[in-house]
Rosetta silent file (secondary structure, phi, psi, omega in degrees, C-alpha in Angstrom):
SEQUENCE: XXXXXXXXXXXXXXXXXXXXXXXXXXXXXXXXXXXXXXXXXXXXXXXXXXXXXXXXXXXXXXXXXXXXXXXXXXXXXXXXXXXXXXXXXXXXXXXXXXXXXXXXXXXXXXXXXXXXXXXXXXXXXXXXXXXXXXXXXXXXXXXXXXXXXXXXXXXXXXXXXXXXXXXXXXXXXXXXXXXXXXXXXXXXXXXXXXXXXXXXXXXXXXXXXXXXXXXXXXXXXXXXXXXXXXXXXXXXXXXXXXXXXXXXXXXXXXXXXX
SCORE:     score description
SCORE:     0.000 S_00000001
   1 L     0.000  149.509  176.823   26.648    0.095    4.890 S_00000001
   2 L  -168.705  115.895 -162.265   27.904   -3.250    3.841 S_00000001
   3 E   -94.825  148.247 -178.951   27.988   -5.148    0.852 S_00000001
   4 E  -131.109  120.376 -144.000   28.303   -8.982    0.566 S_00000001
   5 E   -70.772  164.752  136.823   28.642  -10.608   -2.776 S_00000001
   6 E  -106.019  -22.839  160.759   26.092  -13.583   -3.100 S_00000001
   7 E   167.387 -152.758 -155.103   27.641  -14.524   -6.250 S_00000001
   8 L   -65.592  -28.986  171.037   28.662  -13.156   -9.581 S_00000001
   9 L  -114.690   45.881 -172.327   25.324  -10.905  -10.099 S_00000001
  10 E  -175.401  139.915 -175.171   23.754  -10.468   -6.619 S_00000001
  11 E  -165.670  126.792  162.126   25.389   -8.288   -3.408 S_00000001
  12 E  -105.841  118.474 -162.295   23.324   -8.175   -0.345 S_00000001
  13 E  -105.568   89.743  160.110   23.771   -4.409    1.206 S_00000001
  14 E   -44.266   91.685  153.332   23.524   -4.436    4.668 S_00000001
  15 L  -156.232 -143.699 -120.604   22.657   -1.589    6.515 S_00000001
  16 L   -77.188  -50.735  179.911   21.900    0.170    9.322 S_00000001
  17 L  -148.719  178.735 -172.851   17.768    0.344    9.727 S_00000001
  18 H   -71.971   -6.429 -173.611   14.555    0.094    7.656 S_00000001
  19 H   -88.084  -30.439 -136.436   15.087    4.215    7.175 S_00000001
  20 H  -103.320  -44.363  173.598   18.121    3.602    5.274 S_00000001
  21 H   -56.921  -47.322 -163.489   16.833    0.585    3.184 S_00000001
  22 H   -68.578  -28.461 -173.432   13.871    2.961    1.877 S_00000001
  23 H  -111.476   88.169   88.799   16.249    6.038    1.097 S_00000001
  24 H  -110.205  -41.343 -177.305   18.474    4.009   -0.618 S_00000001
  25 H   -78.311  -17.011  160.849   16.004    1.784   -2.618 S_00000001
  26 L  -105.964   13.664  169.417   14.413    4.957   -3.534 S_00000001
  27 L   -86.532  -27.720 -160.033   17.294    7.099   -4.552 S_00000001
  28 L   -98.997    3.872 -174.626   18.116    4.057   -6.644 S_00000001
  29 L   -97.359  -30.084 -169.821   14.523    3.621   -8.187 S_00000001
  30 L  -112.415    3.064  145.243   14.650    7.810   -9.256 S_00000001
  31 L  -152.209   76.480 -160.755   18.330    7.481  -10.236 S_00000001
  32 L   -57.659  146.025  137.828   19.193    3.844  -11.267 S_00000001
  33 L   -73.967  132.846 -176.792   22.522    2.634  -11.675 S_00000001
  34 L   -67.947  102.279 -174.884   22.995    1.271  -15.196 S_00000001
  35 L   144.571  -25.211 -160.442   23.553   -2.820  -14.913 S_00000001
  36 E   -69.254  171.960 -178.739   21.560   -3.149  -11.842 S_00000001
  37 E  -144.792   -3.740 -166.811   18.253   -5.685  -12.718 S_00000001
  38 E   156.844  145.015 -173.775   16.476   -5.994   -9.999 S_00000001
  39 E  -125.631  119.170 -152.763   16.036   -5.010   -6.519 S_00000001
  40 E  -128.765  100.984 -164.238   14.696   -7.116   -3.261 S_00000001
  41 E   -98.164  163.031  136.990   14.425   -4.602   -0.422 S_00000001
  42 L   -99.000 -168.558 -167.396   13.859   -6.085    3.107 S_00000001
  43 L   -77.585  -27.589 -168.640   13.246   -4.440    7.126 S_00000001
  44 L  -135.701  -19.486  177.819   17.451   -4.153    7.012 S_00000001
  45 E  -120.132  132.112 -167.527   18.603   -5.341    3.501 S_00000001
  46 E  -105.239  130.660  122.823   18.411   -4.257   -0.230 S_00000001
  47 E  -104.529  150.312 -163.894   19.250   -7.033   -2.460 S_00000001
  48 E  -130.982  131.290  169.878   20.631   -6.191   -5.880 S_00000001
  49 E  -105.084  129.395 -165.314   20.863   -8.091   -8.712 S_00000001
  50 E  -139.495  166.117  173.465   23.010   -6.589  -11.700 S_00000001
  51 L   -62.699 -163.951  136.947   24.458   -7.318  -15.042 S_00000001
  52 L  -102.653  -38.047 -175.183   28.159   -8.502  -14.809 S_00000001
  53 L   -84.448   -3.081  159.538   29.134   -7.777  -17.873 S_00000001
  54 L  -109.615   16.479 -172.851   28.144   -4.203  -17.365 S_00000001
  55 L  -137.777  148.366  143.507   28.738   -3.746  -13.725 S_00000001
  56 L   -88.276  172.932 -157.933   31.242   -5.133  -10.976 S_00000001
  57 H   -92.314   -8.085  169.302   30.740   -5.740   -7.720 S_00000001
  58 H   -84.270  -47.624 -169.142   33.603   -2.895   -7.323 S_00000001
  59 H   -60.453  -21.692  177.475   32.210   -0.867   -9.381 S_00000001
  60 H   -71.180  -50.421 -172.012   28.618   -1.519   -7.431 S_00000001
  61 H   -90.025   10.092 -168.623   30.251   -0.625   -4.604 S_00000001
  62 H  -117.203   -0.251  163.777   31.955    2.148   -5.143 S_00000001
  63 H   -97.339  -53.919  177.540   28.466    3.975   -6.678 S_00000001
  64 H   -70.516  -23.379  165.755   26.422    3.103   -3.643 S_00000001
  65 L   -68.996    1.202 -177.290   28.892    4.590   -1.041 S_00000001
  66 L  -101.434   -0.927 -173.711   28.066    8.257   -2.509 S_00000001
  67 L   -66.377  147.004  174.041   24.344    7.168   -2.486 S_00000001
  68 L   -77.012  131.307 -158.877   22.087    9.217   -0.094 S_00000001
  69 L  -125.683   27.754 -164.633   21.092    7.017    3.316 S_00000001
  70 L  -117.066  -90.555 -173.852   18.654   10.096    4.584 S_00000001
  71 L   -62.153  117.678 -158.020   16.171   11.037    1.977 S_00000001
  72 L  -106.801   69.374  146.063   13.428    9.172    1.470 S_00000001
  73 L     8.453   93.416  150.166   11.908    9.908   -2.573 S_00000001
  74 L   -57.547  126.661  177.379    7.920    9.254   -3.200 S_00000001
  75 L   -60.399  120.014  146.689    7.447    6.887   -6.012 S_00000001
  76 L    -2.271  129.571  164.151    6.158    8.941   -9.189 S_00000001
  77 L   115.665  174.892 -157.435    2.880    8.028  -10.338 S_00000001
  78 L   -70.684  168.511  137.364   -0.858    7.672   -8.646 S_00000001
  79 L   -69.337  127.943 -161.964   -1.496    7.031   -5.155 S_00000001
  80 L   -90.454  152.674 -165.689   -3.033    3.607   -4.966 S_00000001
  81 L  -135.818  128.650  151.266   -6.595    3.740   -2.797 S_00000001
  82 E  -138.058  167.241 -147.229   -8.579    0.679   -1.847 S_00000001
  83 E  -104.255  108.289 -176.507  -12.062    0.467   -0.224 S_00000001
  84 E  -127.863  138.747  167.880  -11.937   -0.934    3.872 S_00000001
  85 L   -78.822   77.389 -176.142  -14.432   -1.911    5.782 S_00000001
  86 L   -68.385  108.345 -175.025  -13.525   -0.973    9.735 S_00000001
  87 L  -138.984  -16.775 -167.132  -14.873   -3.871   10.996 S_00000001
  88 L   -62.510  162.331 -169.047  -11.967   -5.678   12.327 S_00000001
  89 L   -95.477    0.802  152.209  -12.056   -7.551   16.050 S_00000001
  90 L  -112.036   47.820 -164.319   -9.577   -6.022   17.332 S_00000001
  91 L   -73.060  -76.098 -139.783  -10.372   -1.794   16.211 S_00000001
  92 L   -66.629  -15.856  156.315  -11.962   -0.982   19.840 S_00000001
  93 H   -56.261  -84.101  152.475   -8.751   -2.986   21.254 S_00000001
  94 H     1.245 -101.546 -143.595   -6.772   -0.552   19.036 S_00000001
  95 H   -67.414   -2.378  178.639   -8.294    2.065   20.077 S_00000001
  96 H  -102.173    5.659  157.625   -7.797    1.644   23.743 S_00000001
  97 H   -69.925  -24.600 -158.128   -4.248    1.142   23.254 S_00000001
  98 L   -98.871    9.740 -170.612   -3.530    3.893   21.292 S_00000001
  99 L    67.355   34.745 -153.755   -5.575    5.921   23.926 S_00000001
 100 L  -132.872  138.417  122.182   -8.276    6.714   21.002 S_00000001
 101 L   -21.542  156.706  176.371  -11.762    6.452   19.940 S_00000001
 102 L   -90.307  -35.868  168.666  -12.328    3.547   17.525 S_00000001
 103 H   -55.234  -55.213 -170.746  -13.525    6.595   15.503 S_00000001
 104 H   -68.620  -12.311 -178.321  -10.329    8.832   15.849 S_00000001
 105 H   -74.254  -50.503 -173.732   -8.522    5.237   14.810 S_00000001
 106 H   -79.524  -13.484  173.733  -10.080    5.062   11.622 S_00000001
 107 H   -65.917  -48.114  176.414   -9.992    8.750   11.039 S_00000001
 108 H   -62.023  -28.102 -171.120   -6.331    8.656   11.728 S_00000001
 109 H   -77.713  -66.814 -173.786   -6.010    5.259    9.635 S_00000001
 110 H   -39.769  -92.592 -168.420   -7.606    7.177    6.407 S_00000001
 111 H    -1.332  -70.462  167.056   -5.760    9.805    6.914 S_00000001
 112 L   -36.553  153.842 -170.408   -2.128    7.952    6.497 S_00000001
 113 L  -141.784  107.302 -177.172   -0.475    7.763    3.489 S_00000001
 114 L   -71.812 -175.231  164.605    1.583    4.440    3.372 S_00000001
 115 E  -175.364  113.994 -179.931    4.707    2.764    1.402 S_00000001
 116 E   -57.126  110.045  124.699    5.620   -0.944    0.846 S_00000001
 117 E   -14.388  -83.735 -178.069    8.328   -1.333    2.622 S_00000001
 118 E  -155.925 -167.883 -149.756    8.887   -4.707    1.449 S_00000001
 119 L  -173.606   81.684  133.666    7.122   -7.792    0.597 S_00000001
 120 L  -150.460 -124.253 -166.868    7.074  -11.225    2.386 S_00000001
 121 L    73.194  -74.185  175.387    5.461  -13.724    4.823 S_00000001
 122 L  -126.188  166.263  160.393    3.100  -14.699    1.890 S_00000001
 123 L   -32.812  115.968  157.760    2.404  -14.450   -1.591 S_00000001
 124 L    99.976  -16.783 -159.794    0.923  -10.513   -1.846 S_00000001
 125 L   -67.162  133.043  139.391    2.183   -9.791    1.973 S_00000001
 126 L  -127.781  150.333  170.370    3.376   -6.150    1.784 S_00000001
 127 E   -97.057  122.598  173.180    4.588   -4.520    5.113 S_00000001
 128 E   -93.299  137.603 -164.603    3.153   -1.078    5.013 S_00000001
 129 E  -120.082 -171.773  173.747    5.266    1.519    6.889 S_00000001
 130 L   106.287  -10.779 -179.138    4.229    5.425    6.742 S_00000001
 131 L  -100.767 -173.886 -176.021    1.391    5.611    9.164 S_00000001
 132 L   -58.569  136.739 -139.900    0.155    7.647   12.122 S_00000001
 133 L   -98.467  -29.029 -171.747    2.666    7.028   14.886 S_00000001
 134 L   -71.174  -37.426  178.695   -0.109    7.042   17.639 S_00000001
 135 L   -75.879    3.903 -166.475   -1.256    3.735   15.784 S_00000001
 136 L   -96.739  103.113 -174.161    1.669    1.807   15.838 S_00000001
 137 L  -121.352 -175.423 -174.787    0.961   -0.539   18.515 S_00000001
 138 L   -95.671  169.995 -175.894    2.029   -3.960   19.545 S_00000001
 139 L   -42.845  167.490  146.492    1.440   -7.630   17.658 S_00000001
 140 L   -42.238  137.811  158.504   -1.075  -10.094   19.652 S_00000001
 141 L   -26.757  -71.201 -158.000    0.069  -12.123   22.516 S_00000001
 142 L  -110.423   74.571  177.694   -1.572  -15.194   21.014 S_00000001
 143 L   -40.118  176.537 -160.590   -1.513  -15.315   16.762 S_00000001
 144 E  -108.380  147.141  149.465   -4.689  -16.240   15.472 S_00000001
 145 L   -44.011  -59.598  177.996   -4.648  -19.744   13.517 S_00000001
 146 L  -142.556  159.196  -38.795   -6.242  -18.244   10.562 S_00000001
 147 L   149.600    5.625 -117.667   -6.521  -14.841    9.332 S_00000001
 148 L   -62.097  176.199  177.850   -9.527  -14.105    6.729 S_00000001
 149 L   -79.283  112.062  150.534   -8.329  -13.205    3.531 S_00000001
 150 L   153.539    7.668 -163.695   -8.590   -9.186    2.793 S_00000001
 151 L   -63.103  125.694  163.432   -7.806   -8.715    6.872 S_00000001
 152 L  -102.622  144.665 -178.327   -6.172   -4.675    7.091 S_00000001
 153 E  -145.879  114.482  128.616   -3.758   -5.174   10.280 S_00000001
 154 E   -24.803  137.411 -149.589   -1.658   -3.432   12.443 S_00000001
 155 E   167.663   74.894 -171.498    1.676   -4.945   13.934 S_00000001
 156 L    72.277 -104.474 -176.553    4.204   -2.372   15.692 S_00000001
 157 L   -97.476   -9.071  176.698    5.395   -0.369   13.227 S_00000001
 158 E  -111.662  160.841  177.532    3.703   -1.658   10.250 S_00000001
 159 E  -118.495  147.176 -176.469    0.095   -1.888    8.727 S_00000001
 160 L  -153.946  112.038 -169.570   -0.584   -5.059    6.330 S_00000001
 161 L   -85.519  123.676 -157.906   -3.359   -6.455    4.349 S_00000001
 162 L   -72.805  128.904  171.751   -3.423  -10.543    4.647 S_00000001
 163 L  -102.861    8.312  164.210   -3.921  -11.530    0.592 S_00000001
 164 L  -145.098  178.035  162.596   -5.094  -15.289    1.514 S_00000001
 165 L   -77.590  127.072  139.599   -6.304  -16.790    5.287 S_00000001
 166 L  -148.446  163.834  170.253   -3.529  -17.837    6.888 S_00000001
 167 L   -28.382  129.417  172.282   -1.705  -17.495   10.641 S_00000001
 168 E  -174.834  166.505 -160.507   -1.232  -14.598   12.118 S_00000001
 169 L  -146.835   48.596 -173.917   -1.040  -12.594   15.049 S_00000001
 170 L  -125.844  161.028 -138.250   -1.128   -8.655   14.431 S_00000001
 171 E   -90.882  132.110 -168.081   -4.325   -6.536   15.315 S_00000001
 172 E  -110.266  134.705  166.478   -7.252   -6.531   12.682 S_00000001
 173 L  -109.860  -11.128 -136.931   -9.236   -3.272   12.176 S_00000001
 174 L  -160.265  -10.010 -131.340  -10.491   -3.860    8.992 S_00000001
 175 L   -44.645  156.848 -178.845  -11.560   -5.912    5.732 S_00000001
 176 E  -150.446  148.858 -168.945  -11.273   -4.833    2.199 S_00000001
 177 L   -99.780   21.811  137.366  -12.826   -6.584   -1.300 S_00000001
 178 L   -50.707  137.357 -178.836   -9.604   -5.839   -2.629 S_00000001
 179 L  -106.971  136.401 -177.307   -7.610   -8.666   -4.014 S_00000001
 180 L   -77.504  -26.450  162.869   -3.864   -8.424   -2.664 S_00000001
 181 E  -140.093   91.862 -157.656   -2.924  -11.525   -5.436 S_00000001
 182 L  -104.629  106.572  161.356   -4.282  -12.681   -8.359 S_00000001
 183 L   -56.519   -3.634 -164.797   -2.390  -15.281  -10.104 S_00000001
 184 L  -116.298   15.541 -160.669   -4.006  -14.450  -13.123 S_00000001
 185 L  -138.044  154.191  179.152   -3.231  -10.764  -13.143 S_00000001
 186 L  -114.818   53.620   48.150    0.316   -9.045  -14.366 S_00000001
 187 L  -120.981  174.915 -170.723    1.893   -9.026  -12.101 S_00000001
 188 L   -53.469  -61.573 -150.703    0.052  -11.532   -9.362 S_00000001
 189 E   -81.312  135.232  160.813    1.220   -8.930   -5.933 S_00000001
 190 L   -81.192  -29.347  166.378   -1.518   -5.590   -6.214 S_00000001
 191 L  -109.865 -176.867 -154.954    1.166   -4.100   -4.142 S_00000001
 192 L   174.398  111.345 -172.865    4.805   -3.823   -4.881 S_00000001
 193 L   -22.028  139.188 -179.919    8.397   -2.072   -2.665 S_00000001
 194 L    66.422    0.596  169.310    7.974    1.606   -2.863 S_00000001
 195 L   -82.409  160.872 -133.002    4.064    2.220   -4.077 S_00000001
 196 L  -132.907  113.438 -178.491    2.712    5.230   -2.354 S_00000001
 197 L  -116.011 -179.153  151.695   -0.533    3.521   -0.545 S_00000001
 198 L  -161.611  138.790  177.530   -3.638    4.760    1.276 S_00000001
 199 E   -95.774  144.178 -175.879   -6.985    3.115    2.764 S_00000001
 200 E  -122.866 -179.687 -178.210  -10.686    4.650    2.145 S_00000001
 201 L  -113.992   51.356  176.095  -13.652    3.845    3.978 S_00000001
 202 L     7.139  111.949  163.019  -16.465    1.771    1.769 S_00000001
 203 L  -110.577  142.255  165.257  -19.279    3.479    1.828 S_00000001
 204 L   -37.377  143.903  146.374  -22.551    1.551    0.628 S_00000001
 205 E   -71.419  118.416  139.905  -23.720    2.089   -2.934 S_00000001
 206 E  -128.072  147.237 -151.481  -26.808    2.714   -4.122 S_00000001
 207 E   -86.698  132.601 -178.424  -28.003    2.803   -7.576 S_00000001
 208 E  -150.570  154.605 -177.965  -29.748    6.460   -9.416 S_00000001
 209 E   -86.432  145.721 -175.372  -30.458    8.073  -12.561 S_00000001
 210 E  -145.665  166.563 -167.025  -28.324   10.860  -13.138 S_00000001
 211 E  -116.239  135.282 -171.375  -28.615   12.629  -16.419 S_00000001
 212 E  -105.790  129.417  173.920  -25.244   12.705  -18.776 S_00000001
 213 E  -103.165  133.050  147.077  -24.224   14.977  -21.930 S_00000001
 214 E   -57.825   81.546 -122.915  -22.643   14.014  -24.899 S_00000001
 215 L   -69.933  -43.316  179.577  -20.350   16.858  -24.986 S_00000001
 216 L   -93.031   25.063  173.102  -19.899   16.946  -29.076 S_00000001
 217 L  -135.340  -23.283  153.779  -23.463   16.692  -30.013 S_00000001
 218 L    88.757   -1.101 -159.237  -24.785   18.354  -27.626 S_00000001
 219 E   -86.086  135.303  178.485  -27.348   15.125  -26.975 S_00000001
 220 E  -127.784  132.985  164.334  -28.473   14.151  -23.438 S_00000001
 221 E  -100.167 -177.999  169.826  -29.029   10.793  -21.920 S_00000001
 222 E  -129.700  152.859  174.910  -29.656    8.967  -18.755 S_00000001
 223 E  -156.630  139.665  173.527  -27.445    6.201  -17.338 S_00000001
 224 E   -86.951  117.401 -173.332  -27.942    4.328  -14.241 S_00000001
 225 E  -122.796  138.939 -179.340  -24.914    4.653  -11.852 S_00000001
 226 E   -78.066  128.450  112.942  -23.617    3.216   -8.160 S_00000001
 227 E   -98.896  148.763 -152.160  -23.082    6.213   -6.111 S_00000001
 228 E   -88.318  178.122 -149.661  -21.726    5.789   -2.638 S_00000001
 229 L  -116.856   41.111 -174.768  -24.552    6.547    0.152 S_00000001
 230 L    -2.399  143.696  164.893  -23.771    8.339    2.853 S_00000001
 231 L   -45.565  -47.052 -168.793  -25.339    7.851    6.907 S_00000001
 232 L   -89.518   14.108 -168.942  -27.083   11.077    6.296 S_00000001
 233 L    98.407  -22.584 -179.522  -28.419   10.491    2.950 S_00000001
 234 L   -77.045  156.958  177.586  -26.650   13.187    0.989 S_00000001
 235 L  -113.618   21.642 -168.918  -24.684   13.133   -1.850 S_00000001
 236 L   -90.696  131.757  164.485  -22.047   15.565   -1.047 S_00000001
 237 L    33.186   68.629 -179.494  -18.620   15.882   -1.842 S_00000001
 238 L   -69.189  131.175 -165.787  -17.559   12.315   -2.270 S_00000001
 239 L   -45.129  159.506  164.460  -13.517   11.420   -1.857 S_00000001
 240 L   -61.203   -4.500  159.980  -11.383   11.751   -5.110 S_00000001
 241 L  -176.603  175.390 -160.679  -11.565    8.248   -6.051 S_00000001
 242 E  -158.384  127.739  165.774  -12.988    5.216   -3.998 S_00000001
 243 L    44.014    9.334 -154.355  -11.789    1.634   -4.771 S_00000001
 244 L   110.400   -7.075 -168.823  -10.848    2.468   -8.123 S_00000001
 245 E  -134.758  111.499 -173.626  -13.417    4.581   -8.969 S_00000001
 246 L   -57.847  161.702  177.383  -12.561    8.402  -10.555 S_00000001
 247 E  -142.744  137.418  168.063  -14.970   11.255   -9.991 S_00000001
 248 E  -119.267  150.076 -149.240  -15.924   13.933  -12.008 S_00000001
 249 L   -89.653    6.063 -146.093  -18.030   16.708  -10.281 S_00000001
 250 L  -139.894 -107.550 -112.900  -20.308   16.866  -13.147 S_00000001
 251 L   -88.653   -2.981 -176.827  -20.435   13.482  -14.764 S_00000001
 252 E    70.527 -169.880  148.720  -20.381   11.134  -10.883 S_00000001
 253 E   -27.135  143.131  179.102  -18.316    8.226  -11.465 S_00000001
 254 L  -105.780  -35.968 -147.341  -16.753    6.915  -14.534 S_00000001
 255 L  -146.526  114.082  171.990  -16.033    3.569  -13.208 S_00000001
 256 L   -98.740  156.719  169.692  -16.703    1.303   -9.825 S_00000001
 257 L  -151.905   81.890 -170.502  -13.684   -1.213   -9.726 S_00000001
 258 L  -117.132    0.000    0.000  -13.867   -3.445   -6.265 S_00000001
């Protein structure tokens, strides 16, 4: 480890690899130093921004060499799930790289359970790290020009969802009607360093009457509801939330939110 002032409130902490940035930016997210004000992690570098008048840059540094460089801390709080489309033009590429089905890719792809890394390239960029190992293959030869916007992509070691069209050149599997930035939304980035991420598969909707109770009255209605559709037709044992959307085994959905 190695810290480098940037000025009177900011020290950029070098160190060793992207394992080290995560179990340090998450030791210091589940047991903050007091003064610190922000945190900018990158693939090799944490920057930290702190108070002055309650912390020094000795004092900074002399709390982060007892800090743990190993153990890597899940952020508290939900697992975030959005709704992908495996559609991308280069899954059956994928899958002959990784020595795979295009099927066992996306099985394997669900499966994973991600974590922003970090955040740049663009507005909303997060690099997700955390997936199946078999999947980590390499970028394109040849970047693409453009990009669409909602592209899920693979790119070595990371998976990354594009939040506008722009250049790029890592392996598309995927779209999703998620939006990765809303300028209009608080905050703008849907991801954000250290959220605990995972991809679902969009299944088609179609709309049915299902019959509802009004538990303290005892009164029964009908309400017309999206439930997703399976290939065979069935209506069995649908994931624990989809896009945004909660399940109750009794009551279907509470909510679609894509």
């Amino acid at each position: 480890m190695r810290i480098l002032s940037v000025d009177r409130s900011t020290v950029l902490v070098e160190l060793r690899d992207l394992d080290e940035v995560l179990a340090l930016h998450a030791g210091l997210r589940s047991q903050p130093l007091d003064g610190i004000e922000e945190m900018l992690p990158a693939a090799r570098t944490l920057m930290l921004r702190f108070d002055p008048a309650r912390l020094s840059v000795r004092g900074l540094s002399d709390a982060l060499s007892g800090r743990d460089l190993v153990s890597v801390q899940r952020m508290p709080g939900p697992l975030l799930e959005i709704p992908v489309r495996y559609d991308g033009e280069d899954l059956a590429e994928v899958a002959q790289l990784a020595g795979l089905t295009s099927e066992e890719v996306v099985r394997r792809h669900q499966a994973s359970e991600f974590t922003v890394a970090f955040c740049g390239f663009a507005p909303g960029f997060a690099y997700l790290v955390g997936g199946d190992s078999a999947l980590h293959v390499p970028r394109r030869s040849t970047p693409r020009p453009q990009v669409p916007a909602g592209s899920i992509a693979l790119g070595g070691v990371y998976c990354g969802v594009y939040p506008q069209a722009t250049p790029g050149g890592w392996r598309l599997i995927g779209t999703t009607s998620s939006r990765m930035w809303d300028a209009d939304r608080d905050p703008p980035a849907l991801l954000s360093p250290g959220l605990p991420f995972r991809c679902l598969r969009h299944w088609n909707y179609r709309l049915v009457w299902i019959n509802l109770t009004r538990c303290r009255r005892g009164l029964w209605s009908r309400r017309l509801v999206a439930l997703p559709h399976w290939k065979t037709g069935s209506l069995s044992s649908p994931p624990s939330s989809l896009g945004g959307t909660k399940w109750n085994s009794f009551y279907g959905p509470t909510g679609i939110t894509q």
